[in-house]
C-alpha positions as a Python dict, from the first residue, in 0.01 Angstrom:
ca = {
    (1, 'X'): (0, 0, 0),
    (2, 'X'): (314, 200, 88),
    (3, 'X'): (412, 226, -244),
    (4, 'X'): (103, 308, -465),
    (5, 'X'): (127, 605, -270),
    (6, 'X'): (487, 655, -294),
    (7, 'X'): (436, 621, -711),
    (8, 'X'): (136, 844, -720),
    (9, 'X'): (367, 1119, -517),
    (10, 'X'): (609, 1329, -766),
    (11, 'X'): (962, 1357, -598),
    (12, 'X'): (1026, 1712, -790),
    (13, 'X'): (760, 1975, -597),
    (14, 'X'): (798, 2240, -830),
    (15, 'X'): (674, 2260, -1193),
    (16, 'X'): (847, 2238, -1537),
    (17, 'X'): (811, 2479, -1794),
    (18, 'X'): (928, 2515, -2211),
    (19, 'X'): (900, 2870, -2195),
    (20, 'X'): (1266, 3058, -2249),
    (21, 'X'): (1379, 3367, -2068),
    (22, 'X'): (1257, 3487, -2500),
    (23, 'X'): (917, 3429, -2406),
    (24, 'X'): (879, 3560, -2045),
    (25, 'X'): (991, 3860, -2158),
    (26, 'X'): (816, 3916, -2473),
    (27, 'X'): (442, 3827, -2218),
    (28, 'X'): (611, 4082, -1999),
    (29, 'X'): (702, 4338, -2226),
    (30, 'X'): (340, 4307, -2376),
    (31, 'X'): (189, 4370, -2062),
    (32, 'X'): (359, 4671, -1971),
    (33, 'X'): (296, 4833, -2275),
    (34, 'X'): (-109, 4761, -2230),
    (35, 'X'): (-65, 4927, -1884),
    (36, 'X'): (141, 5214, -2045),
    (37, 'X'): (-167, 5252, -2279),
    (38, 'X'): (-434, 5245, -2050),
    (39, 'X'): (-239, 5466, -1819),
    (40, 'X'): (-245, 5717, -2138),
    (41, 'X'): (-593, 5672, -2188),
    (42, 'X'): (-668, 5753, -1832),
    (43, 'X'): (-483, 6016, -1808),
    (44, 'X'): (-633, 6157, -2122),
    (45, 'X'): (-970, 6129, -1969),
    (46, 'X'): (-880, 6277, -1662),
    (47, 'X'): (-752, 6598, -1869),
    (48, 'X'): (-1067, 6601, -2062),
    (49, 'X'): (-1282, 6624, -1760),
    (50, 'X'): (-1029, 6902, -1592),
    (51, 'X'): (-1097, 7075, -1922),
    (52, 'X'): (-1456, 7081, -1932),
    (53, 'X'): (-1511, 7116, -1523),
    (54, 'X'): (-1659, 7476, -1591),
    (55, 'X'): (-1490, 7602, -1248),
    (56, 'X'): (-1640, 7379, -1062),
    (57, 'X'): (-1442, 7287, -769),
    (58, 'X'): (-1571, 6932, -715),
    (59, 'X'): (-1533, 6826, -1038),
    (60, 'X'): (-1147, 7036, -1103),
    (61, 'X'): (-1100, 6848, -746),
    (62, 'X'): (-1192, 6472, -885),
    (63, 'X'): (-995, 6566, -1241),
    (64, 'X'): (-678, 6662, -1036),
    (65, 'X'): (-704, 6332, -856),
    (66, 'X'): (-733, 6138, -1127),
    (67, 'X'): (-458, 6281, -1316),
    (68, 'X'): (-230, 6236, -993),
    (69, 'X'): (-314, 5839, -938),
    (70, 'X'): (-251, 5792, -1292),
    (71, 'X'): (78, 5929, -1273),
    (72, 'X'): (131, 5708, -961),
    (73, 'X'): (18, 5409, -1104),
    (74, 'X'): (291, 5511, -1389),
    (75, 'X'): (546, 5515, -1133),
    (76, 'X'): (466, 5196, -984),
    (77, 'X'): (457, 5039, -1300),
    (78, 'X'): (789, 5187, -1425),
    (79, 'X'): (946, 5028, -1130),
    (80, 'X'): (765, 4727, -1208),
    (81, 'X'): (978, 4751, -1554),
    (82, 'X'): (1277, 4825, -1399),
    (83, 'X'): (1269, 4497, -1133),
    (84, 'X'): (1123, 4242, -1346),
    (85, 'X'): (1371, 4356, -1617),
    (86, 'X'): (1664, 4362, -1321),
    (87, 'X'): (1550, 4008, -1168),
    (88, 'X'): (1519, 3852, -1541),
    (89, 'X'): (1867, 3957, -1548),
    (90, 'X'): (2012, 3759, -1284),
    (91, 'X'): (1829, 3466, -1406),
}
């Protein structure tokens, strides 16, 4: 009974994988540059509505916030870039 068990069990824990460093980086470098462009887009909108807040504070409030969590999400995601590109590296 022992060993059934023993030949059901893999003795390697971790998976295997035919993806090259080539490929990792090509998924990664794809989705950075759909963040990038939504980023844009966001940040687009977010002008816009400053644009067309007609003085009103609320709304030139809301714009202004917008526009400033974009540009931290940029941030975030540049450093993103910058350590996946760094740990890939090493690899």
């Amino acid at each position: 009974m022992r060993l059934f068990f023993a030949a059901l069990i893999n003795s390697d824990p971790l998976p295997k994988t035919t993806a090259g460093q080539g490929t990792i980086t090509k998924i990664l470098t794809i989705t950075f540059v759909i963040i990038g462009a939504l980023a844009l887009l966001f940040m687009v909108i977010g002008g816009t509505r400053y644009a067309l807040s007609k003085g009103e504070p609320d709304n030139i409030q809301k714009a202004k916030n917008e526009i400033k969590y974009v540009a931290i999400g940029l941030i975030i995601a540049f450093l993103a870039v910058a350590i996946v590109r760094f740990v890939i590296g090493k690899l």
